[in-house]
N, C-alpha and C positions, 0 to 999 in steps of 0.2 A: 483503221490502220490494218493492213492486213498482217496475215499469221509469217512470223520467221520457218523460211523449211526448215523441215527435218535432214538436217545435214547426216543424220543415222543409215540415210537411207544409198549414201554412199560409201559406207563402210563394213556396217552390220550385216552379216549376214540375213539374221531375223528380221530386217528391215526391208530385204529384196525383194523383187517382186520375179517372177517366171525368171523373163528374160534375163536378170544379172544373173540370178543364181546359174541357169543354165551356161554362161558366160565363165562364173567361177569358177564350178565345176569343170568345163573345157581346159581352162587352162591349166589347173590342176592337175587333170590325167595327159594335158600335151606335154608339162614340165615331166612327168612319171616317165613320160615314152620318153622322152631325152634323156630322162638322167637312165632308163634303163638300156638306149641304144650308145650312150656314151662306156655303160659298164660290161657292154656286149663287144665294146670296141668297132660299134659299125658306124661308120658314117649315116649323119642324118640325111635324109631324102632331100630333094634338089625343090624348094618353096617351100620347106617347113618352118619356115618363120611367118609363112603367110596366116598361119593357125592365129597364129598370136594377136594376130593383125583384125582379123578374122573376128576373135574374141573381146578385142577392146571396140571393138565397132558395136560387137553385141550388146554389150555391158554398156555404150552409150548412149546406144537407144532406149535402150529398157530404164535407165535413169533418167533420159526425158518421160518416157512412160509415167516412170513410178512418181515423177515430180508434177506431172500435168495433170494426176488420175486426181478423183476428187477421193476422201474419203467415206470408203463404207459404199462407194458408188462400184460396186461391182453386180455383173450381169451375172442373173442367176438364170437356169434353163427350169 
């Protein structure tokens, strides 16, 4: 019977691999730009929602990644 995933690994940070974290991180400092262009009172830029967009695609991939990777199977140079 094979192994239940690590459902950790969509949540946890410590459980990310590259791609989500980089992913989290984005959104993170995308939310920072907003809430600091909302306290600047400037209008945000004309497809800055695509960031967001942008970053849940990243974070999807990188969770097929981190869910298809085997363990401990990482390439080392």
């Amino acid at each position: 019977m094979p192994d239940k995933p690590d459902l950790r690994k969509l949540y946890h940070p410590t459980a990310f691999n590259a791609w989500q974290f980089i992913a989290l991180v984005g959104v993170v400092m995308s939310l920072g730009a907003q809430l600091i262009l909302a306290l600047m009172h400037h209008p945000r830029p004309d497809g800055f929602h695509w960031l967001y967009v942008c970053w849940a695609a990243l974070f999807v991939l990188g969770t097929i990644s981190n869910f298809t990777s085997k363990p401990g199977g990482h390439h080392h140079h």
